[in-house]
N, C-alpha and C positions, 0 to 999 in steps of 0.2 A: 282882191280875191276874198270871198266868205273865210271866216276862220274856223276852223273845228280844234279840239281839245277834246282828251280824256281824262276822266279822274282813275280809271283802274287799268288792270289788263285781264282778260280772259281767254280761256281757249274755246275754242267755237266747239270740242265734241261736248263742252257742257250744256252751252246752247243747243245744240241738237238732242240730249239728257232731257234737258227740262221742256222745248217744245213735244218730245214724245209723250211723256207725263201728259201736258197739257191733252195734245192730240187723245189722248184714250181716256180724258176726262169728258172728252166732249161728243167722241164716238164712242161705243164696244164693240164697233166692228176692229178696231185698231187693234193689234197683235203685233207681238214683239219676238224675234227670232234673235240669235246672236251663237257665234263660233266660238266660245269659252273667251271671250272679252270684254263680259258685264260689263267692270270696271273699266276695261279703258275706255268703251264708251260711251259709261256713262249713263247707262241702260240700268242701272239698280234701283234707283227712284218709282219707274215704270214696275219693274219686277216685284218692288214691295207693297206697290195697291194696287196691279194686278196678275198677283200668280199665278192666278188659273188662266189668262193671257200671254204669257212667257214662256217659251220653249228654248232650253238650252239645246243648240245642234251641237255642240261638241266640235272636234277640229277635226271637221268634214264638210265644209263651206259647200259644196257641190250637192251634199244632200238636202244642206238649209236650202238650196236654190229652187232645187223640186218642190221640198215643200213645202217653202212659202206661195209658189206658181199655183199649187194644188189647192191652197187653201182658202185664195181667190173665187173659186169655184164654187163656193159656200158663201158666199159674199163678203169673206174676212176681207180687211189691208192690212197686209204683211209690213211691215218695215223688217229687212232682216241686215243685220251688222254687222261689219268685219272689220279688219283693214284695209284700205285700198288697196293695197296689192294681192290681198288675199280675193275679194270680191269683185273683184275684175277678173288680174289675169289669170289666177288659180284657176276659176270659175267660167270663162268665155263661152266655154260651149253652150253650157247651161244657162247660161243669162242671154246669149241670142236664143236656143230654140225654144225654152219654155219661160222666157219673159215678153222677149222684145218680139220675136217673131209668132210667138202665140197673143200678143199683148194684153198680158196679165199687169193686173193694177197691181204690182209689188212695188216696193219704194225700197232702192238700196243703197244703204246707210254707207258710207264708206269714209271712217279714222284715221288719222295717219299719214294724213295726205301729203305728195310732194316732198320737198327737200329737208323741210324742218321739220321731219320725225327726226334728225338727228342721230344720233348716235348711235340709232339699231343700224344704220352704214345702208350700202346701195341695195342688197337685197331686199330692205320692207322699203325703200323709195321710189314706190313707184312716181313717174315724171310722165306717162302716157296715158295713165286712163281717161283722162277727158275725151282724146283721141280713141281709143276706143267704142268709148261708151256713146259720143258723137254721132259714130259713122252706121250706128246700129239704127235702124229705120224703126219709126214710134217711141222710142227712148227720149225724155227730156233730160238735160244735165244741168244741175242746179249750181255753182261754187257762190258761196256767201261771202263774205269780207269781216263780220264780227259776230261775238257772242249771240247781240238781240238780233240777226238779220237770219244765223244760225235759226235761232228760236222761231221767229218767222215766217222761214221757210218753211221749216218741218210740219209744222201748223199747216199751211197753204198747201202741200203735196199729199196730204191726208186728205184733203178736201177735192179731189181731181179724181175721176177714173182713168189712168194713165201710168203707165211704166216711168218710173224716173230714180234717177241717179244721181245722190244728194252729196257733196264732197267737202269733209269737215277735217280740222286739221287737230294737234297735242299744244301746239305751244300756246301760252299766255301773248297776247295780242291785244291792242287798243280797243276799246269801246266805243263807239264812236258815233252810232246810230241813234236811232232810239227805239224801242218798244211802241210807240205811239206813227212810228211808219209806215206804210202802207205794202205790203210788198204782193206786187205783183209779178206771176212768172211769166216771162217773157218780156217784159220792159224794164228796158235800163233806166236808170235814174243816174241825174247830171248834179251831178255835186259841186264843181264850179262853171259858169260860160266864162267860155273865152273866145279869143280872135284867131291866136297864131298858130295855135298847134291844138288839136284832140288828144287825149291820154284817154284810152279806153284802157281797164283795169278789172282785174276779177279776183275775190278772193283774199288771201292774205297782201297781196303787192297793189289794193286800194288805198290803205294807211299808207307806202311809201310813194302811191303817186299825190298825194294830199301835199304830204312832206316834200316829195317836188317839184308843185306847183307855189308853193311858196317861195321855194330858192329859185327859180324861175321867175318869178314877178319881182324879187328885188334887184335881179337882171334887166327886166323892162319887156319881158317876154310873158304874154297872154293865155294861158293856159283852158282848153274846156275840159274838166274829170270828168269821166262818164264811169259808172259802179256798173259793167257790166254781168250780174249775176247770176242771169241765165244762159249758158252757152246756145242749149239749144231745146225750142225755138230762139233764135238770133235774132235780138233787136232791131233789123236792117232799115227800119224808117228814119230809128234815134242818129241811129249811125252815120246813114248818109244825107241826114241833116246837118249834123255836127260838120262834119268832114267836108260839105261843100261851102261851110262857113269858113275856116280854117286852112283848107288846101292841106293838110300835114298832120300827117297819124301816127302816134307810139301805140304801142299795146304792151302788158303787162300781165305777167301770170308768172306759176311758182309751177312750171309744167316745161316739158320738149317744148321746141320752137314746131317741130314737125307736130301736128293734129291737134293743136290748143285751140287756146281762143284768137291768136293774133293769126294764124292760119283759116279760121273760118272769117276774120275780119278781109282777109285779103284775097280770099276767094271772092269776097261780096264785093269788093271796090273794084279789079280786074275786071268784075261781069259788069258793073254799073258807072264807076265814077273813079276812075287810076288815078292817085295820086302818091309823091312821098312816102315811104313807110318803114320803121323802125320796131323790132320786135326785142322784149324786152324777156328774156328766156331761156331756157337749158338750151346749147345748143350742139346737141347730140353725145352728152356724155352723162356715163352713170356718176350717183354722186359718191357720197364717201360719209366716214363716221365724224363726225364732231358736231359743236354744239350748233342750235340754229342760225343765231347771228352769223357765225362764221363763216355758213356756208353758204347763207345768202349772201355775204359778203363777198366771197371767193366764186361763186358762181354767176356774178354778178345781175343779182337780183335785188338792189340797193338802192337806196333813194337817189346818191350819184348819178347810177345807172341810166335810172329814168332821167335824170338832168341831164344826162350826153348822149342823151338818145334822143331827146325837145329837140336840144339844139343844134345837132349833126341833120336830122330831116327838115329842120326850119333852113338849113342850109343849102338842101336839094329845090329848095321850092324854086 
């Protein structure tokens, strides 16, 4: 198996911080909205070279939605920032009719993501907006895996006439990519081939399927990573390439097992190619306050995790 190693750790809303910066370095159509969460996400960099491009909306998420929609119409791109659970489900009505169903080129920023926000407890955790934001017709959903893929992204979604919904997380996390990678939206990248089992992974739970594809291999068990980044469009060519090599699929996400990524992986394998399958997931409960590790821990979303989840589907084969 390839090796990967980090020297630091970061959180990906700084990655998405300093891709914005970039981004309106290289457009001035790029504009910056935000719900009184500069700082957490990171949005102050942007703010400070260019204020006449920043609008604070205040904590009124529903009005930022309008008028970033609105301001489309003039040929801005909006990125506008919340928390995830703020700009999602706060917001649903308003991001189906005058985003997704008007399809306005808005790009919505959303911090905070999933379990390891930690310690603000179940109410800022949201565990569904992938599913959400998924099921919404012309919406792309982006979740990245580190700082520079973060940065990357955000870059790359500026560059699209297209609605999408970019999901970035607080905690300090591996670095792992590089700056120098290519990222395109819509295709997965294969971080190891293997034989025995697929680990399709999105997001923060890439580093833990890395970490167990290694304890894996000292087992004698063949591992393929796939970095699934863009929910949707869904990679389905990478996928059921992979999958028809392998016979046996995990999936990995820091999300509900209901509307994720391992839910749209297993819609595509039922219509195309059934095999095996193991989801790696919230599975149907709110989370709770404590610190990140623990709760990945406790909600079993752990590198373990993925290792008995290999090796229980390599089982069914």
């Amino acid at each position: 198996m390839k090796k990967y190693s980090y020297t630091e750790k970061k959180d990906t809303r700084s990655g998405f911080g300093a891709g914005l910066l970039e981004a309106g370095k290289r457009n001035p159509n790029v504009v910056a909205l935000c719900a009184d969460l500069t700082g957490s996400l990171k949005m102050d960099a942007f703010k400070n070279e260019f204020p006449e491009r920043f609008f604070q909306a205040g904590i009124a998420e529903a009005n930022m939605i309008g008028v970033a929609a609105g301001m489309t119409i003039g040929g801005k791109i909006p990125f506008a920032g919340s928390f995830a659970n703020f700009v999602t489900g706060r917001v649903y009505d308003q991001v189906r009719q005058s985003i997704a169903y008007s399809n306005k080129n808005v790009k919505i920023c959303a911090s905070h993501a999933g379990i390891t926000l930690g310690e603000d407890g179940a109410t800022h955790q949201i565990m569904e907006d992938i599913g959400l934001m998924k099921m919404l017709p012309n919406m792309i959903v982006i979740n990245p895996a580190d700082y520079n893929q973060t940065y990357l992204a955000t870059i790359a979604i500026a560059e699209i006439d297209n609605p999408v919904y970019l999901r970035f997380g607080r905690p300090k996390v591996p670095v792992f990519t590089s700056l120098d990678d290519e990222f395109k939206i819509g295709e997965a990248i294969v971080f190891n081939e293997g034989s025995d089992v697929s680990i399709f992974a999105t997001g923060h739970l890439l580093w833990k399927a890395i970490e167990a594809g290694e304890i894996l291999e000292a087992k004698g068990i063949s591992a393929e990573i796939i970095n699934i980044h863009t929910i949707k469009p869904l990679d389905a060519k990478a996928i059921l390439k992979s999958v028809k090599k392998t016979g046996a699929v995990v999936s990995a996400e820091e999300h509900f097992m209901n509307g994720g990524l391992g839910d749209s992986i297993a819609q595509l394998l039922v219509r195309e190619y059934p095999v095996p399958m193991e989801m790696v997931a919230v599975n149907d409960k709110f989370g709770e306050s404590g610190t990140p590790d623990a709760l990945m821990e406790k909600y079993h979303l752990d590198t373990p995790d993925i290792v008995a989840a290999a090796e229980k589907v390599i089982g069914r084969k």
